[in-house]
N, C-alpha and C positions, 0 to 999 in steps of 0.2 A: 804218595802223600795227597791228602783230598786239599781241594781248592775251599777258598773262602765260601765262595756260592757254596758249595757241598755242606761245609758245616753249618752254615748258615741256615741249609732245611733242613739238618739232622736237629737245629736246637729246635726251630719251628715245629717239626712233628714232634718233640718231645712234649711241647707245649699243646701242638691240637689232639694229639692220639692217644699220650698220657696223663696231664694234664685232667684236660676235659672231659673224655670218653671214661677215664679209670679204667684204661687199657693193663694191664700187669702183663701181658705179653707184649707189649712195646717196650715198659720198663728193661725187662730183660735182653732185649731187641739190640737198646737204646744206649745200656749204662755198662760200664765196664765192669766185672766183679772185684777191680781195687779201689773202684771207686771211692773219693773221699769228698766229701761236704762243709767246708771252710767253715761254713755259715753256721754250722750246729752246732751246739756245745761238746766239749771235749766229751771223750769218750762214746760220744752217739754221731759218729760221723763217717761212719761206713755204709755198702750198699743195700745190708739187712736194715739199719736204722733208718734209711732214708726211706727205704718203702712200709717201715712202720711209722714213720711221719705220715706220710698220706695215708695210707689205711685207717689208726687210729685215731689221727687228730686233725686234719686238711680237711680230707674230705666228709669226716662225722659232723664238722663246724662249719665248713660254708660247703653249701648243695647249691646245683645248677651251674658250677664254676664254669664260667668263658674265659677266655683271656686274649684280651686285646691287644696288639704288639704295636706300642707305637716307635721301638726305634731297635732297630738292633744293625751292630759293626759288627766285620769282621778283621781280624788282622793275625796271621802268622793260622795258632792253631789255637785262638782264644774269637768266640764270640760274646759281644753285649747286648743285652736285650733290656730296654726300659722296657715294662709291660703294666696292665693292669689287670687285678683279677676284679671281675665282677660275679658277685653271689650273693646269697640269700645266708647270713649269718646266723645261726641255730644252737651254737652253743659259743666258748668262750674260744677265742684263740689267740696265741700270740700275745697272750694280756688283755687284751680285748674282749670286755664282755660280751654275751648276747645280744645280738638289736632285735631276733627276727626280724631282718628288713635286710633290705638291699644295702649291701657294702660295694663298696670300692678299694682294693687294696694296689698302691703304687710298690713295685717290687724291682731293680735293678739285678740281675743275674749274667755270671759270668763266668762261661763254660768254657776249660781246654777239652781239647777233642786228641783223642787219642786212637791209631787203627777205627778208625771210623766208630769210635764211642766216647761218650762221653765220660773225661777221665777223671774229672775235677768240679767245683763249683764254688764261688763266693758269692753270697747277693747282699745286698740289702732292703728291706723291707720298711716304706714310707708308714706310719698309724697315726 
């Protein structure tokens, strides 16, 4: 069984490697293939929808994505991460229209970790 610390930088790199870089071989790396996604709407909440999240609509609407980690727990085999994304907003997302301009996006996410992958997710998204 991995320790807190362990999950702790598995969520980390999920956020600097895939995240940021738009690594797809960290995705695969990173996520479990039963992976499910709390946060998405019913029937798009599997490991194929979720990397058609970031392909077709993440990363097409906000470019240059960092993400700032300012809090993350651990406890049993669940990590929290308060984070922020910051980018340059370019089309619509999340309801949110275009600014071209710098956004701020406040995002709470909350991963069980499963054989050393990520098995689960719920977040919620500040706008």
């Amino acid at each position: 069984m991995a320790t807190v610390t362990q999950n702790k930088a598995l969520v980390e790199r999920y956020n600097r490697d895939f995240i940021e870089t738009k690594d797809l071989q960290v995705f695969y790396e990173l996520i479990a293939p039963s992976f499910v996604n709390h946060a998405a709407p019913a029937g798009k909440q599997g490991f194929t929808d979720t990397i058609h999240f970031f392909e077709q609509i993440l990363w097409p609407a906000l470019t240059g994505v960092t993400v700032e980690i300012l809090d993350q727990i651990g406890e049993g085999d669940r990590v929290v991460t308060r984070k922020i994304l910051h980018a340059i907003q370019e089309a619509e997302f999340m309801g949110m229209p275009a600014t071209h301009t710098a956004v701020e996006i406040e995002v709470i996410d909350i991963f069980r970790i499963e054989d050393g992958m990520l098995a689960e997710h719920w977040g919620m998204v500040k706008n």
